[in-house]
N, C-alpha and C positions, 0 to 999 in steps of 0.2 A: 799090560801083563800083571796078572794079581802076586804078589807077594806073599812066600810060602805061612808068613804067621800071621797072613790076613784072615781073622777071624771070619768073617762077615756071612758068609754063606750059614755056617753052624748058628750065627745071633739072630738071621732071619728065620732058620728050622725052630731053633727057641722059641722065641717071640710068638711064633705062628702058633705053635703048638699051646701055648696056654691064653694064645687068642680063642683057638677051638673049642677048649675046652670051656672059657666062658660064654661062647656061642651056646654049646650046649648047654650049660646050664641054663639060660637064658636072660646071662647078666648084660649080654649086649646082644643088637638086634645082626641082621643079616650084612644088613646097606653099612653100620657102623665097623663090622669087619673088613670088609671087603674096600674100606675107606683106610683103617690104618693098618694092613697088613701090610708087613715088609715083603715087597719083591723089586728084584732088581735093583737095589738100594748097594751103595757106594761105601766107605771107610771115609768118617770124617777125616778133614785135614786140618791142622794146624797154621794161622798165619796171624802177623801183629800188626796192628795199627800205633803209628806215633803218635803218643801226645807231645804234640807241640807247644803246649801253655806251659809244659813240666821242664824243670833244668833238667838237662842232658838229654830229652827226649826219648823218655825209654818206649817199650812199646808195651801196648794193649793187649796181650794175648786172646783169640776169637778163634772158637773150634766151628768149621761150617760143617755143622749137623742137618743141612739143608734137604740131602739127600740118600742120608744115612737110617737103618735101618730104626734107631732109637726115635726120631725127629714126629713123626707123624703121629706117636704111642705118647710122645712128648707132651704136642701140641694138643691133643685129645685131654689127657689128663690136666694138662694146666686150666683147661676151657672149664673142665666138671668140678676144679676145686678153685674157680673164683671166688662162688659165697662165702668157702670156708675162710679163705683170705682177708676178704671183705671187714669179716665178724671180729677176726683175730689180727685183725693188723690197725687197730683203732686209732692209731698215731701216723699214721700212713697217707701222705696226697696223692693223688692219683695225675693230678695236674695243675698248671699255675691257675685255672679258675678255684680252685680249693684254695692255693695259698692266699689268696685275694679274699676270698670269703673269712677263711680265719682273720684276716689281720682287720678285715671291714670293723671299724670302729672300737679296734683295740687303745685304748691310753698306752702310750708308754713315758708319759712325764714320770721322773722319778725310778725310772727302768732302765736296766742292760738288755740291750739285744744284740746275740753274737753269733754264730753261726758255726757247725761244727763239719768233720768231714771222717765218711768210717775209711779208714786206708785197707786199701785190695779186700773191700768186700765179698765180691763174689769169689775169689780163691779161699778165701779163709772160711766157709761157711762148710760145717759138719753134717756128712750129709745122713748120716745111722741119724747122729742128735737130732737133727734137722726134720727128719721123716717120723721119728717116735713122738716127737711136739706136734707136728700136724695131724698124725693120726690121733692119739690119744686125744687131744680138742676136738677134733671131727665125735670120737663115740661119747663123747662126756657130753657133748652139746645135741649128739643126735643129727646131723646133719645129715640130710640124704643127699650123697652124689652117685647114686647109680652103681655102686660097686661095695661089696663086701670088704671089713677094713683089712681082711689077710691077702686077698688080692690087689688092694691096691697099696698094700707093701709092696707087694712082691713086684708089680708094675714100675712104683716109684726109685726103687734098688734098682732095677733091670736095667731103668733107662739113666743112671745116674752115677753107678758103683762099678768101679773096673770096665771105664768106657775105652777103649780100644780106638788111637787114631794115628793120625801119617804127621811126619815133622819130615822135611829134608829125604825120602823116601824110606825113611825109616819108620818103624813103628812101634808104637809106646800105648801103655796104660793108664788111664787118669782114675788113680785106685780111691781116693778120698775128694771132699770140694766140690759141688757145681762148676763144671764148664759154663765157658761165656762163649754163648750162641746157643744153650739149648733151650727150648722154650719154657723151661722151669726155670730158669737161673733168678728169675725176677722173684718169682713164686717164691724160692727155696732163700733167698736174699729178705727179702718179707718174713715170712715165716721165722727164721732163726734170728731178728731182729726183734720180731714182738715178742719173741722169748726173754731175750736180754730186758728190754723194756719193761714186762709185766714182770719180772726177776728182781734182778737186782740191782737194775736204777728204776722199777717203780716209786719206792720214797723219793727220789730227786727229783723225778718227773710232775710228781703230787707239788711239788712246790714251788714248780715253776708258772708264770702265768702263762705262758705256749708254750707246746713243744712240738712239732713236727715236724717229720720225715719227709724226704723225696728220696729212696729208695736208698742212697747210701751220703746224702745229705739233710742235716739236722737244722732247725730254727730253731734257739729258744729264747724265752723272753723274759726276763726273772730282776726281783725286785731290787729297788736299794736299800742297805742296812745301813 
C-alpha cells in the first residue's frame, strides 16, 4: 500500500520530463533514455549494518536506492564523470595493486609511517559544495562528459538533494550529505576530498614523502626531524 507522502510517482514524472527534453535536444541518444528512465521504481528504504570491529557496535547506515527512481540516473552519471575523477582525485587508489606500486621501493629508514582515518565520511560530505567543485573543474579543464554543465547540475541535485526514503514505515528526507548506497556516494566522497587535499592540506601533503587515499583512508609517510 503506497503511503500518502510517498513522493515517488511525481520524482518519476520529474525526472522523465527533463530526460525528454534532453532527448530532444540531443544530449542523449534514444536507447540511453529508455535505459535510465524511471518507471515503476520503488521509495528507497533505510537499514544499518553493524560494525562489529567498532566498540559498542553501532551501525552503518545504507539507503537501497536499488530500485528507486534516482538509482539508474545515478549510476549513468557516476559512469560519465569517471575521467573527471580520475584527473581530480590525484591522491586517490583505486586498489591494493596501486597501494603496492606506490610503496614498490620506497626507503623508509629514517621515516614515520602512520595511517589516518576520515570519521563518517560519506555523511559529512556537502553536496551544493561538493557538486560546484566538480562542476567548476570539469569546465576549467574542459572535460567532455556528454552533458551541458547546467544540466548536469541540475541531474547531480536531483539525484542527491532532498532524497525522500522509508525508515520503520515512515518517511523522511535526506536534505544535505550523500546517501550510502547511491552510486555517487564514492564519486561525491572523492570529489570533496581532492578539494580539502588540493585546499588546505596541499602544503602538508607537498611535504610528505606519500600520501594516499583509499576513499576515506589515508597513508602517509613523512620524514624524521
Amino acid at each position: 500500500m503506497a503511503h500518502e507522502n510517498d513522493k515517488t510517482p511525481q520524482i518519476e514524472k520529474s525526472l522523465s520530463t527533463i530526460l525528454r527534453k534532453l532527448k530532444q535536444k540531443g544530449s542523449i541518444d534514444t536507447a540511453t533514455f529508455e535505459r535510465i528512465r524511471p518507471t515503476g521504481t520503488t521509495i528507497p528504504r533505510l537499514y544499518g549494518l553493524p560494525k562489529v570491529h567498532k566498540s559498542g557496535v553501532p551501525l552503518r547506515p545504507i539507503l537501497d536506492m536499488c530500485n528507486s527512481p534516482y538509482h539508474a540516473v545515478a549510476k549513468w552519471l557516476a559512469g560519465l564523470l569517471e575521467p573527471v575523477r580520475m584527473t581530480l582525485t590525484q591522491h586517490s587508489l583505486n586498489d591494493t595493486t596501486g597501494l603496492i606500486d606506490a610503496l614498490s621501493g620506497l626507503n623508509i629508514k629514517d621515516r614515520h609511517m602512520f595511517s589516518l582515518d576520515v570519521t563518517s565520511l560519506f555523511t559529512n560530505v556537502p553536496i551544493g559544495e561538493t557538486i560546484d567543485h566538480l562542476c567548476t573543474y570539469n569546465e576549467s579543464n574542459e572535460i567532455d562528459v556528454g552533458l551541458p554543465i547546467d544540466d548536469l547540475k541540475e541531474f547531480l541535485l536531483f539525484c542527491t538533494h532532498d532524497v525522500q526514503f522509508k525508515f520503520n514505515e515512515e518517511i523522511y528526507r535526506q536534505k544535505d550529505v550523500v546517501a550510502m548506497g547511491s552510486p555517487l556516494e564514492a564519486l561525491f566522497a572523492d570529489v570533496f576530498m581532492s578539494k580539502i587535499e588540493n585546499g588546505p592540506l596541499k602544503t602538508h601533503i607537498k611535504e610528505c614523502v606519500l600520501y594516499k587515499r583509499y576513499v576515506d583512508d589515508i597513508l602517509c609517510v613523512v620524514k624524521i626531524y
